[in-house]
N, C-alpha and C positions, 0 to 999 in steps of 0.2 A: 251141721258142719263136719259132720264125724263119717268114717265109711263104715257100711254095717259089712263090710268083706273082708273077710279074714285078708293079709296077716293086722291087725290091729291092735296095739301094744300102750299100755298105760304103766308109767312109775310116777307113782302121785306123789305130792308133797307132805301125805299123812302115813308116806312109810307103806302104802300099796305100792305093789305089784302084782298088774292084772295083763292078762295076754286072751287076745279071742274076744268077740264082740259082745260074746252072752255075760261074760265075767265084766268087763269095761261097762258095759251098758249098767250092771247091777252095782257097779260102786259108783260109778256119778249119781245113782239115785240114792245110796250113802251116806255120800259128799253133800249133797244138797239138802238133806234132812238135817245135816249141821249148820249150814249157814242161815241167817236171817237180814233184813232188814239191810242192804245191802244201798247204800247213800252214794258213793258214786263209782265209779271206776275209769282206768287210764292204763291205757299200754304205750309203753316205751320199746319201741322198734331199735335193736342193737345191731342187729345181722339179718340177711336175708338173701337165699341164693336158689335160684332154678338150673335143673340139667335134666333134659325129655321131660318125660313124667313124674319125677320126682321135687320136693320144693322143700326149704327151711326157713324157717322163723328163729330168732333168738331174741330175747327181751325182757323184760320187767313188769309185773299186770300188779299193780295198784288200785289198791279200794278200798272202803272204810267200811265195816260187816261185824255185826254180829256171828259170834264162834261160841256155838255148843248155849243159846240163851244170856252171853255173854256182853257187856257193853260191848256197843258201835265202837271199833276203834281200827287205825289204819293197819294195813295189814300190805306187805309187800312179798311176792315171790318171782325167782330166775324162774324161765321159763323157756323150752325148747318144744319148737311143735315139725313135724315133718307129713309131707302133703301128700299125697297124690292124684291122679288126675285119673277121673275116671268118670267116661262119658261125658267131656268136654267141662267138666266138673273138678275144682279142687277140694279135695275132704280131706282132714284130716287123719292119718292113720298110726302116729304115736306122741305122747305127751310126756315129757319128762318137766316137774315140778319143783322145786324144792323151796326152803326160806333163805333169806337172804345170812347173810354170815354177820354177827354183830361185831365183828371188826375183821378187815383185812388184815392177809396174809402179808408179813412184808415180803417186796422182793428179794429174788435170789439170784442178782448177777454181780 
């Protein structure tokens, strides 16, 4: 899903920031030495918009996982992915991550 061509930019929800395919490639394998046991997952589609070859995602990736040997338990994160299209192909070229806020922000008008 990912493009191996530079520019490729990861801000992960563990407080990484990785830029360059060699660096991103080396923290999803990381990333994934944390997680276990991973019971189901759901994405919730917020936003989404195409111009030429570029695309966005905005949303919510839900799933119940083991963290670090830790009970299965639900686990939610915001979630920003942005595309591009290369050789008829959409790949992914940066991920912006983070956890969800344990309570909103009230408004400001």
């Amino acid at each position: 899903m990912w493009s191996p061509n530079d520019p490729v930019t990861l801000l992960g929800a563990f407080g990484v920031a990785k830029s360059g395919w060699d660096e991103v490639g080396r923290t999803f394998r990381w990333v994934a030495s944390r997680f276990s046991n991973c019971t189901d997952y759901d994405f919730e589609l917020v936003a989404a918009g195409v111009s030429g070859d570029l695309a966005y995602t905005v949303g919510y990736e839900r799933h119940s996982v083991s963290i670090e040997g830790g009970p299965v338990e639900p686990h939610t994160l915001r979630v920003t992915h942005v595309y591009r299209r290369e050789n008829g192909e959409w790949k992914i070229v940066h991920r912006h991550g983070d956890e969800t806020p344990v309570r909103d922000i009230p408004r400001c008008d």
